[in-house]
C-alpha positions as CSV (number, residue, x, y, z in Angstrom):
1,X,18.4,-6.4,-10.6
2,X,17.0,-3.5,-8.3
3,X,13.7,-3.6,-6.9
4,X,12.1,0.2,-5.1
5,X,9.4,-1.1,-3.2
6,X,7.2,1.9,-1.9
7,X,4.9,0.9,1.6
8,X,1.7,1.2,2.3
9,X,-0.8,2.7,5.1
10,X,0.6,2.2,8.8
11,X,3.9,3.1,8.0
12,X,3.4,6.8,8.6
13,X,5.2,8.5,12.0
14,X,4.8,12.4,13.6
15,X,8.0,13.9,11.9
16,X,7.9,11.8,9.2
17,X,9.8,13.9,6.4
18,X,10.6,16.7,8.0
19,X,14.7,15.9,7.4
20,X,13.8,15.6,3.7
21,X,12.5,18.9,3.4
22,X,15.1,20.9,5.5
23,X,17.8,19.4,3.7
24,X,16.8,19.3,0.2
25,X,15.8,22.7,-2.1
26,X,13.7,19.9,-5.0
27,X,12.0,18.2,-1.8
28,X,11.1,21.7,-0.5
29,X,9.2,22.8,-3.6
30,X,7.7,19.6,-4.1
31,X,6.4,19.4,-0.5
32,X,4.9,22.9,-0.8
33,X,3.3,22.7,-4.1
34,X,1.4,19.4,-2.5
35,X,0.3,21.8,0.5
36,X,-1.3,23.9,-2.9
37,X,-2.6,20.7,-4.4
38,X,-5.0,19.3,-1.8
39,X,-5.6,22.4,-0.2
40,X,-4.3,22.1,3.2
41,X,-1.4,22.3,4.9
42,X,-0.3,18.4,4.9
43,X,3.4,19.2,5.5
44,X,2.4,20.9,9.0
45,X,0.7,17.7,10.3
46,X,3.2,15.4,9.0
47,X,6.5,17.6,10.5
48,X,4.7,18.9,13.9
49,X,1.2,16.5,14.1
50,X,0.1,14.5,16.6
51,X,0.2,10.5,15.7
52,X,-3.8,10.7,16.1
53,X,-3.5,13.6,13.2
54,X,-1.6,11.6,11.2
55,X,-4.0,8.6,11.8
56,X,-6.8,10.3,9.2
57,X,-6.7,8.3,6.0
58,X,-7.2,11.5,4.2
59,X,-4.2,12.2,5.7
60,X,-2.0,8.7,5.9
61,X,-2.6,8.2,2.4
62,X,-1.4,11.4,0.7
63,X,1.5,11.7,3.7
64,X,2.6,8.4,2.5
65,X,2.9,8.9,-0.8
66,X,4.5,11.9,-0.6
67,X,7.3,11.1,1.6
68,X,8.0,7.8,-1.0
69,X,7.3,10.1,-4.1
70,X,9.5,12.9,-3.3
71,X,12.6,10.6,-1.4
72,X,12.5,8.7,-4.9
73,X,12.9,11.5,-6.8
74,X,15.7,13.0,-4.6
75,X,17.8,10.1,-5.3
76,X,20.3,10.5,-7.8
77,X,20.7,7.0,-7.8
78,X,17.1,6.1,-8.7
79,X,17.2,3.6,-11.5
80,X,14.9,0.8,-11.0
81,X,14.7,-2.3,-13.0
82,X,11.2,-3.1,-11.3
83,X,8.6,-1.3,-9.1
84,X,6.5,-2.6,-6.7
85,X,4.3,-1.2,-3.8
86,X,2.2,-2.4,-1.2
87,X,-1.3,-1.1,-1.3
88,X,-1.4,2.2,-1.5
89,X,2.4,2.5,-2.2
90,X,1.6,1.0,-6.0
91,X,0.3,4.7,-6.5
92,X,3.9,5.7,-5.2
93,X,5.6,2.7,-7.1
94,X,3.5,4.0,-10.2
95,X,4.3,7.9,-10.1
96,X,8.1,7.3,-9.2
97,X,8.7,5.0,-12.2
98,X,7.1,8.0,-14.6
99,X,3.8,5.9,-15.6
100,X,1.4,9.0,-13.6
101,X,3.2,12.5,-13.5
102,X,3.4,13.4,-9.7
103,X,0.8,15.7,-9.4
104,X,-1.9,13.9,-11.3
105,X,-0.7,10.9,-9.1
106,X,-0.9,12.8,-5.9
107,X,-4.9,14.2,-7.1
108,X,-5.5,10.3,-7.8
109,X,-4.3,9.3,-3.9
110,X,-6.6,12.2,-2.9
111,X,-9.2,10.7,-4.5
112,X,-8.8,7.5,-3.2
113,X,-8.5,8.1,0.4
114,X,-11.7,10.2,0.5
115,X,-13.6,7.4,-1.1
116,X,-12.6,4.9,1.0
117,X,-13.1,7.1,3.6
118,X,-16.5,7.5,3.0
119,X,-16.8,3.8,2.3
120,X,-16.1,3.2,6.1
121,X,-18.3,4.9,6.9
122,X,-21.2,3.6,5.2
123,X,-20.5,0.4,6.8
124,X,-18.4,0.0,9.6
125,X,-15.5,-3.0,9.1
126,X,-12.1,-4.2,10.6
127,X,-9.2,-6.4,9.9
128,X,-7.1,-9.0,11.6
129,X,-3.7,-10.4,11.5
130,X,-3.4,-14.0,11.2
131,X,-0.6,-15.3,12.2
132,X,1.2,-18.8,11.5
133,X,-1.3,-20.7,9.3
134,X,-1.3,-21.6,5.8
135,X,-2.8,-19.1,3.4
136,X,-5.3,-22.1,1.8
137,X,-6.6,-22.7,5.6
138,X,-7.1,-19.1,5.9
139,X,-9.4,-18.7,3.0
140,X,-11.4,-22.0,3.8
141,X,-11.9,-20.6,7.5
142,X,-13.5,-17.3,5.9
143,X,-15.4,-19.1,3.5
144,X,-16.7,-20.6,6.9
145,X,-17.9,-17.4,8.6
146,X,-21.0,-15.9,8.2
147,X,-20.9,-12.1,7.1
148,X,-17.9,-10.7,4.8
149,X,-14.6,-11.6,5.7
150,X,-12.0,-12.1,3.3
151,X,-7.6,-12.5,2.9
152,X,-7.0,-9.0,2.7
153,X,-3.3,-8.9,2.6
154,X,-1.1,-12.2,1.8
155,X,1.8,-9.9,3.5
156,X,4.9,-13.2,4.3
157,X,4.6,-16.9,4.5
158,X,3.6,-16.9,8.3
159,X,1.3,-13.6,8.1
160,X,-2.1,-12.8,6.2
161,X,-4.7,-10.5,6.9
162,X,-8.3,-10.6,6.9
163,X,-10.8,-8.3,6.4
164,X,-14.4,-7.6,6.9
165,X,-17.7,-6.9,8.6
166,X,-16.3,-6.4,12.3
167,X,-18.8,-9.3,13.9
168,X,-17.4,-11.6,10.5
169,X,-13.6,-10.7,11.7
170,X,-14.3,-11.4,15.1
171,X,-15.8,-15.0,14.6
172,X,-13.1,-15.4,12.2
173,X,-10.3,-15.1,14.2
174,X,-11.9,-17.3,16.8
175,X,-11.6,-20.0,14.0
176,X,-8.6,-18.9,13.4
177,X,-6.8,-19.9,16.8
178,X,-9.1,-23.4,16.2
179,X,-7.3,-24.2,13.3
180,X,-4.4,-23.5,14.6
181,X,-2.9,-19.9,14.2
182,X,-0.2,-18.9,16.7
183,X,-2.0,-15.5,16.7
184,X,-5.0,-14.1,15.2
185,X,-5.2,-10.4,16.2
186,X,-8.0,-7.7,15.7
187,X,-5.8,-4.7,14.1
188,X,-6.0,-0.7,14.9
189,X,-7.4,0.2,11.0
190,X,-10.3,2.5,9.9
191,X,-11.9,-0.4,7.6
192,X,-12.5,-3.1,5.9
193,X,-9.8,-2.3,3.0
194,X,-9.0,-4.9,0.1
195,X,-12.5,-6.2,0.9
196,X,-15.8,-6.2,-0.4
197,X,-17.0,-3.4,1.9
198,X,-14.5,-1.1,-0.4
199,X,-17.1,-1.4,-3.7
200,X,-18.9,1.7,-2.6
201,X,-15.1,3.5,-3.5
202,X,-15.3,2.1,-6.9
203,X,-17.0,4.7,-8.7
204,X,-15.3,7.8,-7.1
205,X,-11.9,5.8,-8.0
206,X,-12.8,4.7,-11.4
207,X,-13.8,8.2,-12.8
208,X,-10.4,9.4,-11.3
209,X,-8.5,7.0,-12.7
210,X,-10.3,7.7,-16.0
211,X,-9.4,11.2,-16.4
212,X,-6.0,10.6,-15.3
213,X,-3.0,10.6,-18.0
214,X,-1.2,6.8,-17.5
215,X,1.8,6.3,-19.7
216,X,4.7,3.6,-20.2
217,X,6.9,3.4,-16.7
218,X,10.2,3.4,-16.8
219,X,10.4,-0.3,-15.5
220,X,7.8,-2.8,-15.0
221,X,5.2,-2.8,-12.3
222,X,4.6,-5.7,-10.3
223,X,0.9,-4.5,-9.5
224,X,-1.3,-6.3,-6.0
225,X,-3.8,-7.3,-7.5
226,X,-2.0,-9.7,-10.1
227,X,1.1,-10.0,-8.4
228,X,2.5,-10.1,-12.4
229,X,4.5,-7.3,-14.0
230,X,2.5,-4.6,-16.1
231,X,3.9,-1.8,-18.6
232,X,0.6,-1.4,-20.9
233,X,-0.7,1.9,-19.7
234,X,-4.4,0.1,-19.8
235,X,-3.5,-3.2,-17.9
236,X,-2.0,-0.6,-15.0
237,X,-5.3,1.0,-14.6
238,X,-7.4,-1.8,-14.9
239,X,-5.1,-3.6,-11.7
240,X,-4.9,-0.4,-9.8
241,X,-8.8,-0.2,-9.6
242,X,-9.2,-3.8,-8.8
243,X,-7.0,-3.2,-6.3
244,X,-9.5,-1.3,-4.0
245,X,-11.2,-5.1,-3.6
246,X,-8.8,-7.6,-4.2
247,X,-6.3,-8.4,-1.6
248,X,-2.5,-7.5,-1.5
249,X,-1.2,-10.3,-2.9
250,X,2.8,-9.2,-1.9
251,X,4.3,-12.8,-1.2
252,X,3.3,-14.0,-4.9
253,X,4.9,-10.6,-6.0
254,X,7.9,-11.0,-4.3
255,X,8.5,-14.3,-5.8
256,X,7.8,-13.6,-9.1
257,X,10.2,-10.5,-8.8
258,X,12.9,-13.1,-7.9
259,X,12.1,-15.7,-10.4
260,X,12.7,-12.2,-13.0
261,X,15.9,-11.9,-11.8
262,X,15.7,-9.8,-8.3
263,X,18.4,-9.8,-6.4
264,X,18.7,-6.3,-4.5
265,X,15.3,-4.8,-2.6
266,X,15.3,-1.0,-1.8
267,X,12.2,0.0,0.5
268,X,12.0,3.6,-0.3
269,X,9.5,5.7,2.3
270,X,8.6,5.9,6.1
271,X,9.5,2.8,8.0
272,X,11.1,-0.9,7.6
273,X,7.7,-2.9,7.0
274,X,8.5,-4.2,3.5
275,X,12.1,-4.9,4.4
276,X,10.9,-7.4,6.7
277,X,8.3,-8.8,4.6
278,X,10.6,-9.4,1.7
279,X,13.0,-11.4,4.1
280,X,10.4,-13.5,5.1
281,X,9.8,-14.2,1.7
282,X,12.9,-14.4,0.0
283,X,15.1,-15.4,2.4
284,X,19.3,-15.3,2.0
285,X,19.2,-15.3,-1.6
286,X,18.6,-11.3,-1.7
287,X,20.1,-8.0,-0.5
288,X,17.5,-5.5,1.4
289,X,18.1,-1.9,2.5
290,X,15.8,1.0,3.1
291,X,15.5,4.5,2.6
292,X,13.4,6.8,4.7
């Protein structure tokens, strides 16, 4: 069974694209009636901007999502028997398996990355990668820390990350290498995301969600904040909004794609990320490609 995995923020790279559009008339009009949709000329920055440019999560997130969205759609093979995305590529898993039209989808990721942007800057957070220690030790060492600091990301086996107030990270981590973690790194992000300093998103998110159509994908969804397949219009929206708080839960998705039968992994988007993930996770029992 075929698994399109879509990735998430930090994937993005100056160019990212560009071949896509050049070489592909249905790419070419979907790219330009974005450029209509958010009202500014996204396509320029992704093609010709400066990695700094491309930085700006009301940037990342849309650029993202549209290089996923529209490569998907270019692909005559494109016939997934599951869907799953990491962070914000479950709004790119979600619109290329036909369960949020691509414009309303691409409004929706709008949405989102202003709110969270806004949310960072309310209150300033960070996030760390842990690296080498059990998932359980990491949650007991945040429960530890004084502040907000939180799993974030359960991204393979031997790599979670945290998130948090940036003083709460910073002890963490400390605690972190105590306990034993090969690594525990301070990462390059804009915020706390998948943590409790995302709530003051909720309500921007929630009344966009709310007023966007969802319908019945194509295939089922195997959504972050569950880690379980969803196909009920209502479940999706209620997972996709706890998403904004709950961590990433991609190794318990991964497995439970391959205890439903997944065998092949396609990463469709900018970079190899997920590719690697999945291999930590699954190991020699699956195939993995990509597509960028």
């Amino acid at each position: 069974m075929n698994v399109y995995m879509f990735p998430g923020q930090g994937s993005q790279f100056p160019g990212m694209a560009k071949d896509l559009y050049e070489s592909n008339a249905t790419a070419r009009e979907l790219f330009d009636r974005a450029n209509e949709i958010l009202g500014f000329n996204i396509t320029e920055i992704m093609f010709n901007g400066t990695a700094e440019e491309l930085k700006q999560t009301k940037v990342t997130q849309p650029a993202i999502f549209l290089h996923s969205v529209i490569l998907a759609k270019c692909s005559p093979d494109f016939k997934p028997d599951m869907v799953a995305g990491h962070s914000l590529g479950e709004f790119s898993a979600l619109a290329a398996a036909g369960a949020i039209d691509f414009e309303d989808a691409l409004k929706l990721v709008a949405i989102r990355a202003r709110a969270m942007q806004k949310a960072c800057q309310m209150q300033s957070g960070t996030m760390a990668a842990v690296m080498r220690l059990t998932s359980d030790k990491i949650e007991e060492v945040c429960r530890e820390c004084e502040g907000i600091v939180v799993a974030a990301n359960y991204n393979s086996p031997s790599q979670t990350v945290i998130s948090g107030e940036y003083a709460a990270v910073e002890a963490a981590c400390v605690k972190m290498k105590e306990a034993g973690a090969r690594r525990a790194l301070i990462l390059p992000v804009g915020g706390a995301f998948h943590s409790p300093l995302m709530e003051p998103a909720r309500a921007e998110l929630a009344e966009g969600i709310e007023k966007t159509c969802f319908k019945t994908p194509v295939c089922p969804v195997y959504q972050n904040a569950t880690a379980e397949a969803s196909s009920d219009p209502e479940t999706i929206k209620t997972n996709l909004l706890s998403q904004l708080t709950s961590p990433v839960r991609w190794v318990q998705s991964v497995r439970n794609m391959t205890d439903d039968g997944a065998s092949h992994f396609i990463e469709v988007g900018p970079g190899k990320v997920l590719q690697g993930l999945v291999g930590a996770i699954a190991g020699e029992g699956v195939t993995i490609e990509g597509r960028e």
